[in-house]
Structure formats: structure tokens, C-alpha cells
Backbone as CSV, one residue per row, in Angstrom:
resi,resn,N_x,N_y,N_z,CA_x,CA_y,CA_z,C_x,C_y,C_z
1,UNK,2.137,-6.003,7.427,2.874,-5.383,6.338,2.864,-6.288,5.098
2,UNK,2.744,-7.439,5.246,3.454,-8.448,4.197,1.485,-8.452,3.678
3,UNK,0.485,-8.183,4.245,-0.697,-8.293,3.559,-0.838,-6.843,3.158
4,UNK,-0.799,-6.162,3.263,-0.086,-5.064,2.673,0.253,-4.715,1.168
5,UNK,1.495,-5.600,1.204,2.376,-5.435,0.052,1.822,-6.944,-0.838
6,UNK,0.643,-7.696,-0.106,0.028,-8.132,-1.564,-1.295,-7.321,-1.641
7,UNK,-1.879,-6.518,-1.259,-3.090,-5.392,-1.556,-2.376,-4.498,-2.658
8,UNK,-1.203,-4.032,-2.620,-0.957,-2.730,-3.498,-0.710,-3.208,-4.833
9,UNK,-0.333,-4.566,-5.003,-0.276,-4.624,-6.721,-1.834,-4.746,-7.074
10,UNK,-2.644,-5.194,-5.882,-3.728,-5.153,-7.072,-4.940,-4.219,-6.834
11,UNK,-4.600,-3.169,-5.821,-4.870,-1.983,-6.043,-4.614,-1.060,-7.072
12,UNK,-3.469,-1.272,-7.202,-2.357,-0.723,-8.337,-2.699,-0.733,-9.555
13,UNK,-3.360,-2.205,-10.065,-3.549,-3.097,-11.252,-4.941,-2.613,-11.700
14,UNK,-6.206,-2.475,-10.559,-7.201,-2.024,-10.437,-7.423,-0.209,-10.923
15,UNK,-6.668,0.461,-10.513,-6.340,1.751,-10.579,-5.906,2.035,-11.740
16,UNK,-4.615,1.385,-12.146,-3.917,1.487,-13.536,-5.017,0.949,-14.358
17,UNK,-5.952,0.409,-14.502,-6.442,-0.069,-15.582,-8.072,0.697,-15.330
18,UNK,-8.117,1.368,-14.429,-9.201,2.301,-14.366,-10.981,1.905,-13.860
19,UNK,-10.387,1.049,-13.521,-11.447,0.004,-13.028,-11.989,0.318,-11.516
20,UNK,-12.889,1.305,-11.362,-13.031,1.978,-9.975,-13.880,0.833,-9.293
21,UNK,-14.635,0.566,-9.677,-15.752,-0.516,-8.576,-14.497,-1.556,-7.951
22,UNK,-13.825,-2.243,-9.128,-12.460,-3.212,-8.330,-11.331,-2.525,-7.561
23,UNK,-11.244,-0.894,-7.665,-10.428,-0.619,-7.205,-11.057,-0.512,-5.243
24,UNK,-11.615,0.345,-5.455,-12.627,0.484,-3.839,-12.940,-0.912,-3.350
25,UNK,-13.219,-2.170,-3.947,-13.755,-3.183,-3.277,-12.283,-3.732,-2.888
26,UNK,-11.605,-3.458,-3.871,-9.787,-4.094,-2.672,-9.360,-2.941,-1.606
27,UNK,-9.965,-1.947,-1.876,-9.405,-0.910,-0.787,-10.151,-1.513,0.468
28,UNK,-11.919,-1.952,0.273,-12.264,-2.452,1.565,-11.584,-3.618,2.000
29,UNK,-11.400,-4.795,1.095,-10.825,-6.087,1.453,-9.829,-5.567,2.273
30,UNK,-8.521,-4.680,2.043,-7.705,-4.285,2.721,-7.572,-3.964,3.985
31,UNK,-8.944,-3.150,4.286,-9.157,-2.728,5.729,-9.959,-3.504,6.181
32,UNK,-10.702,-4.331,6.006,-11.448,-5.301,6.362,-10.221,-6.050,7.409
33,UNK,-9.027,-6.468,6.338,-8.672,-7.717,6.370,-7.144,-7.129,7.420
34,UNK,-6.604,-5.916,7.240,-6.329,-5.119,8.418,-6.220,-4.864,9.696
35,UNK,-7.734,-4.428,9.240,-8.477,-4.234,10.850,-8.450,-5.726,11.491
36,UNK,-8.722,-7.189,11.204,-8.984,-8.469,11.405,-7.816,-8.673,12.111
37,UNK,-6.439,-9.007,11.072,-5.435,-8.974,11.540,-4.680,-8.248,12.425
38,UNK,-4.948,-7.357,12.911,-4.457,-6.418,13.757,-4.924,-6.663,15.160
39,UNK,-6.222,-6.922,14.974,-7.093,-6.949,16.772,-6.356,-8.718,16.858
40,UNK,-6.292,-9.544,15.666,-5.950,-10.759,16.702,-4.223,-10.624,16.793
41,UNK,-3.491,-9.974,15.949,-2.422,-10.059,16.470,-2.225,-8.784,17.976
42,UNK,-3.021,-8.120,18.371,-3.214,-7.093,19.291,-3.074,-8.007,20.517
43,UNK,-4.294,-8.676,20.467,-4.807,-9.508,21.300,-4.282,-10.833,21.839
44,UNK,-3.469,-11.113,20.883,-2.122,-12.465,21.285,-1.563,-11.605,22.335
45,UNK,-0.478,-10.607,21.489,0.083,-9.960,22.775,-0.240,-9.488,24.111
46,UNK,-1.378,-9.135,24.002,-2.094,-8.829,25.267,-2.197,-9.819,26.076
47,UNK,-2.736,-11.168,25.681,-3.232,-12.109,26.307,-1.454,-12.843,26.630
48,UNK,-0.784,-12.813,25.839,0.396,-13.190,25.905,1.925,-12.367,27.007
49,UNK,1.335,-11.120,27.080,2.345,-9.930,27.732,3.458,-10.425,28.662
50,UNK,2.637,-11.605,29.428,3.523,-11.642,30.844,4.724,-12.669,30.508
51,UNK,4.029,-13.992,29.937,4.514,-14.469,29.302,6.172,-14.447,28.309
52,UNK,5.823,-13.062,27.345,6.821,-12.856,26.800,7.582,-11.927,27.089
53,UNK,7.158,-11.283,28.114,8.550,-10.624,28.914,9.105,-11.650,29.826
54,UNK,9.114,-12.699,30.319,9.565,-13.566,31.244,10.191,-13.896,30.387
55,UNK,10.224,-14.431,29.052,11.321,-15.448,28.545,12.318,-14.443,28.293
56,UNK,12.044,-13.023,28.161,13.578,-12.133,28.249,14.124,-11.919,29.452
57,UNK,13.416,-12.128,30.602,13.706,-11.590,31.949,12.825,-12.038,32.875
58,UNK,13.278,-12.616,34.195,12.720,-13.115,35.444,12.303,-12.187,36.557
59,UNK,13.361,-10.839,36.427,12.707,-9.800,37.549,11.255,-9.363,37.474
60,UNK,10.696,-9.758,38.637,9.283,-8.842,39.092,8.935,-7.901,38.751
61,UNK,10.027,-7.166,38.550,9.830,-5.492,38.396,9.932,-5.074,36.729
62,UNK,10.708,-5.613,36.172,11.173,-5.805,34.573,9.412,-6.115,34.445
63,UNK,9.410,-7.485,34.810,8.379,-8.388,34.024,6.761,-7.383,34.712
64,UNK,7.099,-6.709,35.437,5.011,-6.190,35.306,5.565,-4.551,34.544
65,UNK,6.778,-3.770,34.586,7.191,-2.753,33.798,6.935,-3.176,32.121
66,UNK,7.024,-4.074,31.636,7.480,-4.899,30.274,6.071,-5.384,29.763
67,UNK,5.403,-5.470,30.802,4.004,-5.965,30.542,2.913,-4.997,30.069
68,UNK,3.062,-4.413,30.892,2.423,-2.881,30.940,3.092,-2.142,29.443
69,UNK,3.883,-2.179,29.090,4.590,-1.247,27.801,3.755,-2.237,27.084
70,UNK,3.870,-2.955,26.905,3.921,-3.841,25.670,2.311,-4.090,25.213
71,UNK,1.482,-4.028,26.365,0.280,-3.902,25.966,-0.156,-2.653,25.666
72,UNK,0.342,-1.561,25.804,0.388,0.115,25.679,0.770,0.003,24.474
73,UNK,1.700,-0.777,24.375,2.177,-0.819,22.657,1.538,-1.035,21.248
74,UNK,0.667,-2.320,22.044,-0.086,-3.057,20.766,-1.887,-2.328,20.999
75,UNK,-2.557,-2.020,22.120,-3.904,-1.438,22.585,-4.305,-1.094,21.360
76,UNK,-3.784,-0.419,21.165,-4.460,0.685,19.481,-3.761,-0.046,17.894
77,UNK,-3.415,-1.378,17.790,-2.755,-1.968,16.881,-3.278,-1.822,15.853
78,UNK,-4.880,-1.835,15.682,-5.573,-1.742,14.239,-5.066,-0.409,13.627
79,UNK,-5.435,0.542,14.603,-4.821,1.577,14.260,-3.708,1.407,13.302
80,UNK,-2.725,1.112,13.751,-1.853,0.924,12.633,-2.026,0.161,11.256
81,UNK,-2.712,-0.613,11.287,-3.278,-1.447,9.981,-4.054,-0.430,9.328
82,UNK,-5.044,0.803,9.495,-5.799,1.339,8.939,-4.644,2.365,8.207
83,UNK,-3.677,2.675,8.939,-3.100,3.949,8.488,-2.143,2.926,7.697
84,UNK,-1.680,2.226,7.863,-0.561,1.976,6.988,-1.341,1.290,5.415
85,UNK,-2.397,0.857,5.405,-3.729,0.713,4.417,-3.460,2.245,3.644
86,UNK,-3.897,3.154,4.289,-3.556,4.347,3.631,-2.882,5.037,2.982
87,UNK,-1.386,4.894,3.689,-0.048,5.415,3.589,-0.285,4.305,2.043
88,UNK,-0.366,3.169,2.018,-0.171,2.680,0.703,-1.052,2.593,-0.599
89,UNK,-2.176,2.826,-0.223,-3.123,3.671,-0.891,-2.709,4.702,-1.655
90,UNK,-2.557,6.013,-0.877,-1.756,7.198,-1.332,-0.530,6.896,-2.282
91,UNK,0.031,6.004,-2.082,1.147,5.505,-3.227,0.872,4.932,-4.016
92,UNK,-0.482,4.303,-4.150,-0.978,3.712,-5.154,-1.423,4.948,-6.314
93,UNK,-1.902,5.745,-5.916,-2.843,6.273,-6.668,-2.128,7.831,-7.019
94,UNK,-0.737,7.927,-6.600,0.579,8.496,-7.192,0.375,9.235,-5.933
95,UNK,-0.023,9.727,-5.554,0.335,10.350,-4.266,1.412,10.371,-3.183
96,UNK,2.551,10.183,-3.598,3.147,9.268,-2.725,3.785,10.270,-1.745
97,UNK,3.738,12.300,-1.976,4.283,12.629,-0.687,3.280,12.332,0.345
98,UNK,2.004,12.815,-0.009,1.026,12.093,0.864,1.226,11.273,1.843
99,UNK,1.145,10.082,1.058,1.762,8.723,1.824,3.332,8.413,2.364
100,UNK,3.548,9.144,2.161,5.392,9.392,2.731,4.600,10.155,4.131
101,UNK,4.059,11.637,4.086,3.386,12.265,4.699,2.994,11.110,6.241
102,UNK,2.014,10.326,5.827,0.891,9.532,6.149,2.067,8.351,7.302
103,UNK,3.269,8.265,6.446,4.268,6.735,6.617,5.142,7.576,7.921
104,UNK,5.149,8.978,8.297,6.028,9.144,8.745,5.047,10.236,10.261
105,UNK,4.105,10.178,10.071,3.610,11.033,11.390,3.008,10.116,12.440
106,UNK,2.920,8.951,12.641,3.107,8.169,13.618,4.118,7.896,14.195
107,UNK,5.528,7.668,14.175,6.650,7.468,14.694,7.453,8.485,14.416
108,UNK,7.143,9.441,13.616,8.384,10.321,13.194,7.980,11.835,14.302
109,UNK,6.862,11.885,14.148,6.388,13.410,14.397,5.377,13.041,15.896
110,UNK,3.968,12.526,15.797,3.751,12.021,17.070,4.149,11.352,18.305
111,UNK,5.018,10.135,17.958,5.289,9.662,19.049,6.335,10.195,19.270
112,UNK,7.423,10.798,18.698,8.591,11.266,19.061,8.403,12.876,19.960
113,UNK,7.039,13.441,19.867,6.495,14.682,20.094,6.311,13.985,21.587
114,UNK,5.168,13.198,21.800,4.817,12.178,22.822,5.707,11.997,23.909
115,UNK,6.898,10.851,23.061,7.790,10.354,24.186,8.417,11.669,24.889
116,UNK,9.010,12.554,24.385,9.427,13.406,25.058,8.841,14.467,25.701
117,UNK,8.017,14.657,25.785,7.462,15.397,26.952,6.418,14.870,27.626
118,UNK,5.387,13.723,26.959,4.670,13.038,28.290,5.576,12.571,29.791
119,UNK,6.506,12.183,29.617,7.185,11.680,30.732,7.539,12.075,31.727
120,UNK,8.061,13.842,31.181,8.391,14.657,31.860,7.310,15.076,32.712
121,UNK,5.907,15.192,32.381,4.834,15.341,32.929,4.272,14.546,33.764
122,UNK,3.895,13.659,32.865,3.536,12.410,34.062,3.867,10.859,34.133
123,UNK,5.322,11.399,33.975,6.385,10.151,34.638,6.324,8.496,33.663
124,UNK,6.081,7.754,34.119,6.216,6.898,33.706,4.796,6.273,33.046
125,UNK,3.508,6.821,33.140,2.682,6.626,32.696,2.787,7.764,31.524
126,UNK,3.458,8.134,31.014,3.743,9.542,29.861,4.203,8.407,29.241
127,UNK,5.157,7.160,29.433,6.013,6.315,28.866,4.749,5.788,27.772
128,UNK,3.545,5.183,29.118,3.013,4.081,28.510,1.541,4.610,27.778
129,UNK,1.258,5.976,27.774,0.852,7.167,26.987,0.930,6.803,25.561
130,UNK,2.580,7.457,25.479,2.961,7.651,23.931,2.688,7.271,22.769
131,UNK,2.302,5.908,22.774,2.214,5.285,21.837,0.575,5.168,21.627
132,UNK,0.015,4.794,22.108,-1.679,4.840,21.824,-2.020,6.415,21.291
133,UNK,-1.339,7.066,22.484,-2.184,8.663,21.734,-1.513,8.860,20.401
134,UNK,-0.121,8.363,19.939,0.252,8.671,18.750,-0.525,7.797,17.559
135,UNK,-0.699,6.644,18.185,-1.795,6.126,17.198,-3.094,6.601,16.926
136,UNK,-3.977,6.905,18.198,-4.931,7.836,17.874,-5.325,9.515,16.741
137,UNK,-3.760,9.795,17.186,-3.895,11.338,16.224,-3.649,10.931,14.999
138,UNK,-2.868,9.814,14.611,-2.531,9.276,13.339,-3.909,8.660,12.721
139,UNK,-4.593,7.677,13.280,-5.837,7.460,12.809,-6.581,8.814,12.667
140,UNK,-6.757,9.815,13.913,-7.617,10.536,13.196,-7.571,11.192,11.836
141,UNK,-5.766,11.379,11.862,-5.214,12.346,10.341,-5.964,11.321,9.396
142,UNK,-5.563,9.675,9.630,-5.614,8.843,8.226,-7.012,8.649,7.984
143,UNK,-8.553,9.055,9.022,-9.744,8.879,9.029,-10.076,10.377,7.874
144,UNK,-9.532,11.036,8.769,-9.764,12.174,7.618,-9.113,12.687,6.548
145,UNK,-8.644,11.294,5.523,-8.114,11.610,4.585,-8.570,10.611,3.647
146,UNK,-9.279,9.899,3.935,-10.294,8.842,3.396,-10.999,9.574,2.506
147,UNK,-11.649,10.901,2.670,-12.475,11.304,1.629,-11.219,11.600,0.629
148,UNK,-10.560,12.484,0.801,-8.939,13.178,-0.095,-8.913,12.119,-0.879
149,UNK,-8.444,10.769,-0.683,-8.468,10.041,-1.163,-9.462,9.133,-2.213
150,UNK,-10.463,8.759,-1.418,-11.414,8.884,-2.849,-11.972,9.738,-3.959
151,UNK,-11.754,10.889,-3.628,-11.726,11.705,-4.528,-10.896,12.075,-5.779
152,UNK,-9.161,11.899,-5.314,-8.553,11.697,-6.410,-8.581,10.701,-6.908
153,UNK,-8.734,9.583,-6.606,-9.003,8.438,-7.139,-9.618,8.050,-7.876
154,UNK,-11.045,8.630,-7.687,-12.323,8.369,-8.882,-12.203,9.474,-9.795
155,UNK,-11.349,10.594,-9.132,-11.307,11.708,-10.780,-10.338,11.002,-11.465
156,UNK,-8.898,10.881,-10.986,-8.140,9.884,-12.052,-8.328,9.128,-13.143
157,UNK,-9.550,8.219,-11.871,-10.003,6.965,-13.033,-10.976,7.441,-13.786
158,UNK,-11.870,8.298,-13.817,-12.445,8.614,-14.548,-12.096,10.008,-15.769
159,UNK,-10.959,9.651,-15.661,-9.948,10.728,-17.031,-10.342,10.465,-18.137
């Protein structure tokens, strides 16, 4: 998030001043640098899982339940770096129900769709479900909005 919120001023800066070649080459830096950050912070946790459920809790049963979520949690992490790249994108470039849109169908509308009825279905692996497939449908929305997006973008700038 915090690389993030230094991409959008100078997306922003790039955009506002109409400068399309600098604007697209920070949109890649962004997902470049995203996607990077995401698989190694993914991948701490993963490699880390057992680990950091033990320092909250010693039970056997907690600690391989806790393990299992938590890598279910982070599996699809880039995912989230690409879409939230987006979601701020879209606010860059005034769009911002879009990206309100974009900020709120991963946790608001998918996984909350997810948690409650995978479980019911198939139990406790519905639990550890939820969250990857909600990242998945969210990437696919935010994959296919990549064109939407360059498109208003370069008509803008080219006003």
C-alpha cells in the first residue's frame, strides 16, 4: 500500500501534465514493482506460516488450522498488488467510481459472497477457498479493465 501511495502522485503528476509515455512507464514501474513485492512478501508468509501461528498459539490443532488459512490467505497475494495498482490508477485518471468499484469487489462483494456459502458446501476447505477464488475473480475483473483504462487515459491526455 505505502508503494502505492508513492506511485499515485506521480502518476497523477504524469497525467495532469499530459505526458502519456511518463504516464504508462510509471503505470508499468507500478506493477512491475507490485507484482515483486507481493510474491516476496507472499512467500515470507508461506515459508514462515508455522512459525507465526505458534508465537500466537501452541495447540497442534490451532497451529496446522492457522497454517493452512494463512497460506490460503497470502497464495494469490500479487493478485492483490495488481488490483489495488488499478483501483488507484482509476483514481488517478478521475475515475474514481471505477476505482471505488475496483477497491471494493474483492472483500466487499467476492469474498463476502465466498465466505458464506463455500463453507456451507464444502466445510472447512470453503473456509480456505474464499479468499484465493476472490482474488482470482478480482484479478480477472482488474485484467479486464486494463484496456478501459488505457483508453481513457490516452484520450484525456491527448485533449
Amino acid at each position: 500500500m505505502g508503494f502505492m501511495q508513492g506511485y499515485q502522485p506521480v502518476a497523477a503528476y504524469a497525467y495532469g501534465a499530459k505526458d502519456e509515455e511518463r504516464f504508462h512507464s510509471s503505470v508499468r514501474f507500478a506493477l512491475k514493482g507490485s507484482i515483486a513485492l507481493t510474491i516476496i512478501v507472499g512467500v515470507i508468509y508461506i515459508l514462515l506460516s508455522k512459525p507465526l501461528i505458534i508465537a500466537f498459539n501452541r495447540n497442534p490443532v490451532i497451529i496446522n488450522f492457522g497454517k493452512n488459512l494463512l497460506i490460503s490467505q497470502v497464495i494469490l497475494f500479487p493478485a492483490f498488488g495488481i488490483c489495488y495498482m488499478m483501483t488507484i490508477t482509476f483514481q488517478t485518471i478521475g475515475e474514481a467510481r471505477f476505482g471505488l468499484f475496483l477497491s471494493l469487489i474483492r472483500q466487499g462483494i467476492f469474498y463476502t459472497i465466498f465466505i458464506l456459502f463455500l463453507p456451507r458446501i464444502l466445510g472447512i476447505t470453503g473456509i480456505y477457498l474464499s479468499q484465493p477464488l476472490s482474488d482470482i475473480f478480482t484479478l480477472i475483473v482488474c485484467l479486464l479493465s486494463v484496456k478501459k483504462m488505457k483508453k481513457i487515459a490516452s484520450k484525456n491526455m491527448n485533449l
